[in-house]
ZAMAR-228937 format. One line per 4 residues: number of its first residue (from 0); their letters; for each residue x, y, z of N, C-alpha, C. Coordinates in Angstrom, 2 decimals. Each point is the difference from the previous one (the first is absolute). Example, Ala and Ser with C-alpha at 12.3 -4.5 7.8 and 13.67 -1.06 7.14 Angstrom:
BEGIN
0 = as = 13.19 -5.69 7.80 -0.89 1.19 0.00 0.90 1.20 0.00  -0.35 1.05 -0.72 0.82 1.19 0.06 -0.77 1.09 0.73
END
This chain:
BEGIN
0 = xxxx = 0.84 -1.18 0.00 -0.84 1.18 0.00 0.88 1.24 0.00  -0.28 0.98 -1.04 0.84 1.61 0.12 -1.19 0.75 0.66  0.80 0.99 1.03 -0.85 0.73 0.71 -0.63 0.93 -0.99  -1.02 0.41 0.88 -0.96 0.90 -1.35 -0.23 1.64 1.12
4 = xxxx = 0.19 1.17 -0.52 -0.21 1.02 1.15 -1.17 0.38 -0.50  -0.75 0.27 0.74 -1.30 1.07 -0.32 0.41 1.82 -0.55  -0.72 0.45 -0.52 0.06 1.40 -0.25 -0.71 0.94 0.79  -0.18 -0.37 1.09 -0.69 0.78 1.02 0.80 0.30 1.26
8 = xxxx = 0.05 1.84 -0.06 0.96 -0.41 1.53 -1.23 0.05 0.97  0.20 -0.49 1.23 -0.94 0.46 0.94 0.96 0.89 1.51  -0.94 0.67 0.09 0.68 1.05 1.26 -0.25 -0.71 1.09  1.15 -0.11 1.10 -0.06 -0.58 1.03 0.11 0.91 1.43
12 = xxxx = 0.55 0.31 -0.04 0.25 1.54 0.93 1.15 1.24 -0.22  0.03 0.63 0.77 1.09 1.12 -0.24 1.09 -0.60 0.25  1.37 0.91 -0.26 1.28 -0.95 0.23 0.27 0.05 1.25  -0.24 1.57 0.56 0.27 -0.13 1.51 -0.82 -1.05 1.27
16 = xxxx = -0.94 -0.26 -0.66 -0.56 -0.79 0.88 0.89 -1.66 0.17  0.95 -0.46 -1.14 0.80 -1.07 0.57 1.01 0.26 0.55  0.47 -0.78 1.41 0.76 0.38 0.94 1.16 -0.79 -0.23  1.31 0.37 -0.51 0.78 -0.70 -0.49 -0.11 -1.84 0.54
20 = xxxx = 0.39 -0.76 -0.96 0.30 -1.33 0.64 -1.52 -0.15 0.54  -0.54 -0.15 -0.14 -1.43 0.10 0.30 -1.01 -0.54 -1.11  -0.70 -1.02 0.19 -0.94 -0.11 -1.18 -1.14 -0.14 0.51  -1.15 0.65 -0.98 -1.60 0.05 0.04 0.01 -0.55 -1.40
24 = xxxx = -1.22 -0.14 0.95 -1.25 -1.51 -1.44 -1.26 0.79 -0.46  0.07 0.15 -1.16 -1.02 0.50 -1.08 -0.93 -0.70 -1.01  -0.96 0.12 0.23 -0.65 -0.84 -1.15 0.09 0.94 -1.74  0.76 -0.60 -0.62 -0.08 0.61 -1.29 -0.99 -0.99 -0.89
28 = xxxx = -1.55 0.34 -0.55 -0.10 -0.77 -1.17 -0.56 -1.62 1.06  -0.24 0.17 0.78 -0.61 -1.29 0.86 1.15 -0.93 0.18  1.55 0.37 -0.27 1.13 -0.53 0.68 0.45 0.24 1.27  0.36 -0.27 0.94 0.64 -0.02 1.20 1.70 0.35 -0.27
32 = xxxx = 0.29 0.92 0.20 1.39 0.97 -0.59 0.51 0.15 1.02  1.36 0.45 0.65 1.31 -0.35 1.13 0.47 1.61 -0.76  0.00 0.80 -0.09 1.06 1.55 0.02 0.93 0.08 0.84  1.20 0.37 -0.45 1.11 0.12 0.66 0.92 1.13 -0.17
36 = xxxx = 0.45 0.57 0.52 0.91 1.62 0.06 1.42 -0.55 0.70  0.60 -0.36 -1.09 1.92 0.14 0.82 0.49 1.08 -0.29  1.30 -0.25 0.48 1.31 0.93 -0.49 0.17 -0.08 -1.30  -0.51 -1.18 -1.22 0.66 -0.12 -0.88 -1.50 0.11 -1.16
40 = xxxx = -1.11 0.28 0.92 -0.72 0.70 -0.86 -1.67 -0.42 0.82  -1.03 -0.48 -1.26 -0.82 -0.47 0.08 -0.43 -1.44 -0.77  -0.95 -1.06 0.86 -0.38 -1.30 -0.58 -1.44 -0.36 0.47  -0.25 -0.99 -1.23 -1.57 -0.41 0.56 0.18 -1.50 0.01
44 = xxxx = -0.61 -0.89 0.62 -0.18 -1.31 -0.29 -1.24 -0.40 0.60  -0.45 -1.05 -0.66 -0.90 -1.17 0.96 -0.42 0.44 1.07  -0.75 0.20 1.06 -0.16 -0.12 1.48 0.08 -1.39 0.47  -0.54 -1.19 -1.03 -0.11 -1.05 0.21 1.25 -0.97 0.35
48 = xxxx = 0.53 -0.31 0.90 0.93 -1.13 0.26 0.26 -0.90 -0.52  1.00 -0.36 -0.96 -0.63 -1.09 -0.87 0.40 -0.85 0.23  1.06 -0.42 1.24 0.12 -1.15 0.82 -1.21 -0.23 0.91  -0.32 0.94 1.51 -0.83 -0.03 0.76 -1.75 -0.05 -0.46
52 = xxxx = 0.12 0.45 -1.32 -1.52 0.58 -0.45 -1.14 0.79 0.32  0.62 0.99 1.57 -0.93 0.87 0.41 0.50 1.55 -0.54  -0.72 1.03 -0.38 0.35 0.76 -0.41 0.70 1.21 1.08  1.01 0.24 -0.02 1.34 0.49 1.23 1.13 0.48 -0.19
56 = xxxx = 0.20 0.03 -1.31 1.25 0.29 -0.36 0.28 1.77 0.17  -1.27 0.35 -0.06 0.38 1.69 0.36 0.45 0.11 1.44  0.13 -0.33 1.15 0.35 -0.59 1.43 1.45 -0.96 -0.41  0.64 -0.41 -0.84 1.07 -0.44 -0.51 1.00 1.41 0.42
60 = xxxx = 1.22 -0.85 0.53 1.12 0.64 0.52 1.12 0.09 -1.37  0.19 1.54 -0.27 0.47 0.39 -0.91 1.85 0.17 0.40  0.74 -0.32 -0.87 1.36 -0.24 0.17 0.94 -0.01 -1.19  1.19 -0.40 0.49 0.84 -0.36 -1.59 0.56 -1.55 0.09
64 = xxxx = 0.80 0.24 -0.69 1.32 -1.59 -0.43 0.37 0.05 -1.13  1.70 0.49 0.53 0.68 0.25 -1.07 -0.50 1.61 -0.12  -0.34 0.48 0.01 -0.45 1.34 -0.63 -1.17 0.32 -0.45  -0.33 -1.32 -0.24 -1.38 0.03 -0.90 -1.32 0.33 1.25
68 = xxxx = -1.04 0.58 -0.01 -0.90 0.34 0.64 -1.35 -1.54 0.14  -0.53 -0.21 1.55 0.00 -1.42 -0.30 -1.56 0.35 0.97  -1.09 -0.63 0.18 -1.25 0.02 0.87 0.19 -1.88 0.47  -0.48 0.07 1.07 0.18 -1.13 0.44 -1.27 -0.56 0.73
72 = xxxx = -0.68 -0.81 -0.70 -1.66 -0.40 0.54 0.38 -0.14 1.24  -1.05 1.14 0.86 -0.53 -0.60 1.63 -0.56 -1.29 0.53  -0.11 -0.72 -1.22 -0.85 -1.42 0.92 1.67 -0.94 -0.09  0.27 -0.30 -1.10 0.94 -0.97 0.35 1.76 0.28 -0.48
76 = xxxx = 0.33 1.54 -0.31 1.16 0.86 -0.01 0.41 -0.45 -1.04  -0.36 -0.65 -0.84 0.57 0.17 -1.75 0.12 1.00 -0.58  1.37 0.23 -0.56 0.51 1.49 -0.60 -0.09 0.21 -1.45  -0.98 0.94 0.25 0.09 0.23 -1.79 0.20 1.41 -0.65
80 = xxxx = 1.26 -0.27 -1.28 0.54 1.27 -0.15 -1.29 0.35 -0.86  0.16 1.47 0.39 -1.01 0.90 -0.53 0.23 0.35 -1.45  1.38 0.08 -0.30 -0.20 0.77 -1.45 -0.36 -1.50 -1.05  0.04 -0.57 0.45 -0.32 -1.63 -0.87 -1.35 -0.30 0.20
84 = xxxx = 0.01 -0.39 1.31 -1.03 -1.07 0.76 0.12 -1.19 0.24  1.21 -0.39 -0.55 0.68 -1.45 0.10 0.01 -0.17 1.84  0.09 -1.07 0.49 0.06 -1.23 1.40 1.18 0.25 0.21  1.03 0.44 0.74 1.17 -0.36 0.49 0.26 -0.94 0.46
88 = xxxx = -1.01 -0.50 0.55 0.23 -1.23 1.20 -0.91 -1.21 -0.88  -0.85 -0.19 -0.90 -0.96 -0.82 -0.55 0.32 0.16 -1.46  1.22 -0.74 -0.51 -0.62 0.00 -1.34 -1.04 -0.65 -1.05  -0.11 0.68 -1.02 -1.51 0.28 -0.16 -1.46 0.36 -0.12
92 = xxxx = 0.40 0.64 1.15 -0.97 1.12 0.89 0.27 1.17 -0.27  -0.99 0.84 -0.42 0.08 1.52 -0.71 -1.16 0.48 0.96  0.27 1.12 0.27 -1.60 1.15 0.10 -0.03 1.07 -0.91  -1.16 -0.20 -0.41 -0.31 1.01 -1.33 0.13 1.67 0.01
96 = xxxx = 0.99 0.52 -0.68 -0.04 1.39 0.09 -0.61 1.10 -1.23  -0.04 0.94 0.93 -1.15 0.49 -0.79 1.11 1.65 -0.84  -0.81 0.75 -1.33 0.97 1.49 -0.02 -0.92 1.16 1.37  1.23 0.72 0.35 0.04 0.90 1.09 0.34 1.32 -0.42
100 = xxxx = -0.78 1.05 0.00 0.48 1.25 -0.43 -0.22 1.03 1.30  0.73 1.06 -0.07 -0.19 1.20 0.99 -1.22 1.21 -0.93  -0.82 0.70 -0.12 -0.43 0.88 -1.07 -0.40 0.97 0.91  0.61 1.85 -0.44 -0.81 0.72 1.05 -0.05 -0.54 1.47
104 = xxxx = 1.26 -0.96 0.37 -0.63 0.11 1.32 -0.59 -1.08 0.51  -0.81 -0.86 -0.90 -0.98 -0.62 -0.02 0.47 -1.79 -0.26  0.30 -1.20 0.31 0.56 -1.18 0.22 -1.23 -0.58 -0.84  0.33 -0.40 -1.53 -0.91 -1.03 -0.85 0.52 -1.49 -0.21
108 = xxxx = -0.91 -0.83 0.04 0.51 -1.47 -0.47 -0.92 -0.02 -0.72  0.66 -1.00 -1.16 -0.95 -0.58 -1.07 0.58 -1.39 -0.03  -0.99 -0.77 0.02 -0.04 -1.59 -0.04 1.05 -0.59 -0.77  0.49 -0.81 0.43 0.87 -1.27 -1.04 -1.02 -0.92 0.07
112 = xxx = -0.37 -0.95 -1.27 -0.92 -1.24 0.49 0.90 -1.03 -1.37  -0.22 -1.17 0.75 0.39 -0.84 -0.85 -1.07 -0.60 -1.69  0.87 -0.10 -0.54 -0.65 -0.32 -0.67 -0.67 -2.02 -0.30
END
């Protein structure tokens, strides 16, 4: 399957409202969405756990390895780098990421969906 993005951004909140290292969960589009604000920018993924299967990943402990910027599911601490979505610890295991823009101020995601 090649990922497929939608052409819709949807507005999620202002930028100041994410508190660095910090993620909130948005419904974009009847998805369950994870927003994230680092040092090394902005990301969206999944909320959904795709080891654990409860949706949590915005409550996911945000970090690095190696350099790379990394969220680490709260239920069972599997690390997954953000700019990928690849498993550090599970290969195999991806969480789906989504595009992330800043506009005016304003923090949009628009869907990745598989095809």
């Amino acid at each position: 399957m090649r990922p497929v993005v939608t052409l819709d951004w949807t507005p999620v909140c202002p930028l100041d409202r994410l508190d660095p290292d910090r993620g909130v969960a948005a419904l974009v589009q009847d998805v369950q969405v994870a927003v994230f604000r680092t040092t090394d920018g902005l990301y969206a993924v999944d909320n959904l756990d795709p080891v654990g299967g409860a949706y949590v990943m915005s409550r996911g402990l945000v970090g690095s390895r190696g350099g790379v910027p990394t969220l680490a599911s709260p239920l069972h601490k599997q690390v997954y780098d953000l700019t990928t979505g690849r498993c550090l610890d599970l290969p195999g295991v991806t969480l789906r990421r989504h595009p992330v823009r800043c506009r005016d101020g304003l923090v949009e995601v628009r869907l990745r969906q598989e095809e």
